[in-house]
C-alpha positions in Angstrom: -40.7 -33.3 -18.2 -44.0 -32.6 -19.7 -44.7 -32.5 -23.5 -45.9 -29.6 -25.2 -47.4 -28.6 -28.8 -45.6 -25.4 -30.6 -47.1 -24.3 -34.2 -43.8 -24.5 -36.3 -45.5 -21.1 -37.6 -44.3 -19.8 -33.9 -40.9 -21.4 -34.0 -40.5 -19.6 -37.4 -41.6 -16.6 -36.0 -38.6 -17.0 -33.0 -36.2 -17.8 -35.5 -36.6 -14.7 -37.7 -36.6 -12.7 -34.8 -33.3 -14.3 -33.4 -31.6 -13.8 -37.3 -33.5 -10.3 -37.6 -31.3 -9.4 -34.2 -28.4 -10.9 -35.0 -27.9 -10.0 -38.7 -27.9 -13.6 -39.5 -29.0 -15.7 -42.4 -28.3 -19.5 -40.8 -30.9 -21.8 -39.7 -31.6 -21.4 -35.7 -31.6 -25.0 -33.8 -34.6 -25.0 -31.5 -31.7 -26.2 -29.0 -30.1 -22.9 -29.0 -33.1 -20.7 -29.3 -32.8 -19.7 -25.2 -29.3 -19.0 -25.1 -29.2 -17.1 -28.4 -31.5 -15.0 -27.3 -29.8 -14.4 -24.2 -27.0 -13.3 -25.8 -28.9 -11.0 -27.9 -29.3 -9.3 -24.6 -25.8 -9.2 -23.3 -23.4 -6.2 -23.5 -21.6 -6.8 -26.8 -24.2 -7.6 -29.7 -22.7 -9.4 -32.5 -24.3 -8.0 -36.6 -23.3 -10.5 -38.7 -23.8 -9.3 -42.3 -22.1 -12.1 -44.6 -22.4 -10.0 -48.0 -23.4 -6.4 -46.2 -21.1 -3.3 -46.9 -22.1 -1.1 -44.7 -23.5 -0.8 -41.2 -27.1 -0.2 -41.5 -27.1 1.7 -38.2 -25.5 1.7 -34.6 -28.3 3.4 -33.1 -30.4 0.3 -32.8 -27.9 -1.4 -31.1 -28.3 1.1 -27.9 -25.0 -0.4 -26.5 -21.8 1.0 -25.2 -20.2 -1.4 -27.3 -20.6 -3.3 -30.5 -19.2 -6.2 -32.6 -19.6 -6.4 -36.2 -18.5 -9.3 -38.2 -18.0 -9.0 -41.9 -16.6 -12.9 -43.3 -17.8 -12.2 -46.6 -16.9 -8.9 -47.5 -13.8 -7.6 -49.5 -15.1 -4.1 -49.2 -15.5 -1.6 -46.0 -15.0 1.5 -48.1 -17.5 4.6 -46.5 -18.6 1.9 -43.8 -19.9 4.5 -41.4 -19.2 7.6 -44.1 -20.5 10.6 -41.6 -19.5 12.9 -44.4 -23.3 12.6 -46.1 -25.2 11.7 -43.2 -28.4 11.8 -45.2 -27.6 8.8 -47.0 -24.9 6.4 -44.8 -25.2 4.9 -41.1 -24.5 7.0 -38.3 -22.3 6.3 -35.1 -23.3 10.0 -34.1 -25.2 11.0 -31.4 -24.9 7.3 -30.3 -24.0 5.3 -27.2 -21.6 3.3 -28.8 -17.9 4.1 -27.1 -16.3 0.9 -28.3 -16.6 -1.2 -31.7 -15.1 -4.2 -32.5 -15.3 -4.8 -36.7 -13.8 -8.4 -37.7 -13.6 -8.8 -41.6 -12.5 -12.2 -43.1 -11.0 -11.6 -46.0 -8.5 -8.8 -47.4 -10.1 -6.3 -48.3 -9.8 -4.4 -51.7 -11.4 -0.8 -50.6 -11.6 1.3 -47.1 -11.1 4.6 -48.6 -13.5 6.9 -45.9 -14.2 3.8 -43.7 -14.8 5.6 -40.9 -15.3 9.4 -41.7 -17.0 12.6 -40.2 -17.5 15.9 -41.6 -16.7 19.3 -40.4 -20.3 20.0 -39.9 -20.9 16.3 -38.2 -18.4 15.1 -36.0 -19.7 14.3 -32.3 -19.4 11.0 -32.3 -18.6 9.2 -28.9 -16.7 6.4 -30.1 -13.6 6.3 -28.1 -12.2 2.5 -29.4 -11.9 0.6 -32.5 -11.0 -2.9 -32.6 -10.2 -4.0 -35.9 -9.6 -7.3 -37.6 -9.1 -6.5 -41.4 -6.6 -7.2 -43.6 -5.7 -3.7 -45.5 -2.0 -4.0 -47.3 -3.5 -5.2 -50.8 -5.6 -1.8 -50.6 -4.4 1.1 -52.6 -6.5 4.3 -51.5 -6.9 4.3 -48.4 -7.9 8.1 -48.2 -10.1 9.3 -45.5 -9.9 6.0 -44.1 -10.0 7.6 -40.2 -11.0 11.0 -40.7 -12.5 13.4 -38.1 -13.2 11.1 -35.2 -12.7 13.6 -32.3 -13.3 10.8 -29.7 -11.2 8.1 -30.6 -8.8 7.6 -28.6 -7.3 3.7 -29.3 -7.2 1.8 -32.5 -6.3 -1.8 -31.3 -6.8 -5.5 -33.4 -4.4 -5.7 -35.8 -1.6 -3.7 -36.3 -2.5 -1.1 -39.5 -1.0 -2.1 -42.7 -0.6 0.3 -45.3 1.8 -1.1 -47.8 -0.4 -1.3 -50.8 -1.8 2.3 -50.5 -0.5 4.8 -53.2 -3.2 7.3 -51.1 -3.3 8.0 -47.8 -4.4 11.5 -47.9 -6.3 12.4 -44.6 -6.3 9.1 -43.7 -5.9 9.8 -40.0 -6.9 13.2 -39.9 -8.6 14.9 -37.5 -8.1 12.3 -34.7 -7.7 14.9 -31.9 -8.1 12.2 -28.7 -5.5 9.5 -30.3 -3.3 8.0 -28.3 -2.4 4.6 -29.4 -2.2 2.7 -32.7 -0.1 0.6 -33.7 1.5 -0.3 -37.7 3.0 -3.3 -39.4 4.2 -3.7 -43.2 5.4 -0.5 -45.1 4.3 3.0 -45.8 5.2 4.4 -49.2 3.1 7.3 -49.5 2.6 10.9 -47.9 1.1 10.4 -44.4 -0.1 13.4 -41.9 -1.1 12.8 -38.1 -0.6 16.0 -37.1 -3.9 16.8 -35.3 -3.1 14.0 -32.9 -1.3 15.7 -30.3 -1.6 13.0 -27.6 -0.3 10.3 -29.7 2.1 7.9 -27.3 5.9 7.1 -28.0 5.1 3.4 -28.8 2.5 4.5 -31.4 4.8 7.1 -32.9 7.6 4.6 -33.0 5.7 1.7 -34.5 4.6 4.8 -37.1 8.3 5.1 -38.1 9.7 1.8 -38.1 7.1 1.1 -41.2 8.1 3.9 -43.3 9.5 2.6 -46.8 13.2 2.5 -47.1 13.1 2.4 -51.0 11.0 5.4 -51.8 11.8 9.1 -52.4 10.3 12.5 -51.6 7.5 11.4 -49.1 6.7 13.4 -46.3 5.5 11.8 -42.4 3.9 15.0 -40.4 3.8 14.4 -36.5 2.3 17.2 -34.0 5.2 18.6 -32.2 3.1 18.6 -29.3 3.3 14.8 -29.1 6.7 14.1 -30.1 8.2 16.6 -27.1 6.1 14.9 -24.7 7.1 11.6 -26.1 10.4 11.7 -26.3 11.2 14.3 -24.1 14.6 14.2 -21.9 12.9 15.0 -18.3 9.6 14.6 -16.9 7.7 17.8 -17.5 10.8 19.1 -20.0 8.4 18.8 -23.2 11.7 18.6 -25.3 11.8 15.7 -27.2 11.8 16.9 -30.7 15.7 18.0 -29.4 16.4 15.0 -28.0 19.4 12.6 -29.2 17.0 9.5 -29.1 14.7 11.4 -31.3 17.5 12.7 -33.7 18.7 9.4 -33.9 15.2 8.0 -35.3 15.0 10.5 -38.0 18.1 10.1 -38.9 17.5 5.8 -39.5 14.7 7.5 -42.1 17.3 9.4 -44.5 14.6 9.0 -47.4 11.7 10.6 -45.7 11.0 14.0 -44.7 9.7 14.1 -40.8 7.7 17.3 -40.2 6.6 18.8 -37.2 3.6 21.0 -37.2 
């Protein structure tokens, strides 16, 4: 193999482009220059920003899908806040369907992590992945708010046990179907706008509520609890059903409304 000359001002130059893609701060082996490029190309372009709050923007990325990692940060409170779009990153008018976010630590704040406005809220993305550890965070309002298009909230299970406020903190998620919960809820919770929301999801929503507090209300679309639990295909009954009874009943310290 032939020798050849590069000016290390040209390698430098490779590099920062390489970290300026990548959201990266760490040195770049000239070894792995080719196939971190490559991958700069691929399908699912990794951000990493180490000490970074919030998303600087989506649109850049001009994928389908996107992963974010966050080691560093304790804080993804208004990551993508849609509600002041003149000032925060933007996931509307994207093409970004699917985003994975991986945080390494527990984080301390996600109140309006992901949040749209009335007067904002076509965004297209349809999945969340998440990765972040959330029971040590007590407001947790707005956290999912006004996502019309998601439609799956997968990683790891939601844990809401630290939060003291969860007001509209799934609100607004008209295409949800699946989520899943671990730990305990303590506080007032409404997902009564999603009216697609499956049996498993609604069932993993109930075995988390709090058996030791007192005059908190869980709001459910009766839309999606007859079609969830309902007795006979097409029946749409299932907010009369004796499986359905029965679960309320295991919740005698909670009030389970259907709107």
């Amino acid at each position: 193999m032939s020798k050849v000359f590069i000016e290390e001002a040209t390698l430098t130059g490779i590099a920062d482009a390489i970290r300026d893609k990548e959201g990266s701060e760490a040195l770049v082996p000239v070894t792995q220059m080719a196939e971190r490029i490559g991958a700069i190309s691929g399908e699912s372009p990794l951000v990493n920003h180490a000490k970074t709050i919030q998303l600087h923007s989506l649109n850049d990325l001009g994928r389908s899908v996107a992963e974010v990692s966050l080691p560093e940060v304790t804080s993804i409170s208004r990551f993508c806040d849609l509600s002041t779009p003149a000032d925060t990153p933007e996931l509307v008018n994207t093409t970004v369907e699917e985003l994975t976010l991986r945080c390494g630590r527990k984080q301390e704040t996600a109140s309006g992590f992901l949040r749209a406005s009335n007067y904002n809220r076509d965004s297209c993305l349809k999945k969340l992945t998440l990765y972040a550890d959330l029971s040590g965070v007590a407001n947790l309002s707005y956290f999912l708010a006004n996502m019309v298009a998601l439609e799956a909230i997968e990683g790891e299970p939601l844990d809401f046990s630290g939060a003291s406020n969860l007001a509209v903190a799934l609100g607004g998620l008209n295409a949800l179907r699946e989520l899943r919960f671990q730990g305990s809820i303590l506080a007032d919770l409404s997902v009564s706008q999603s009216k697609l929301l499956s049996k498993g999801s609604i069932q993993s929503l109930l075995s988390c509520l709090s058996g030791t507090v007192s005059g908190k209300t869980l709001t459910l679309s009766l839309q999606a609890v007859d079609a969830a639990f309902e007795t006979a295909e097409g029946a749409a009954d299932g907010s009369s059903s004796a499986e359905w009874t029965a679960l309320v009943d295991s919740k005698p310290n909670w009030t389970i409304a259907l709107l």
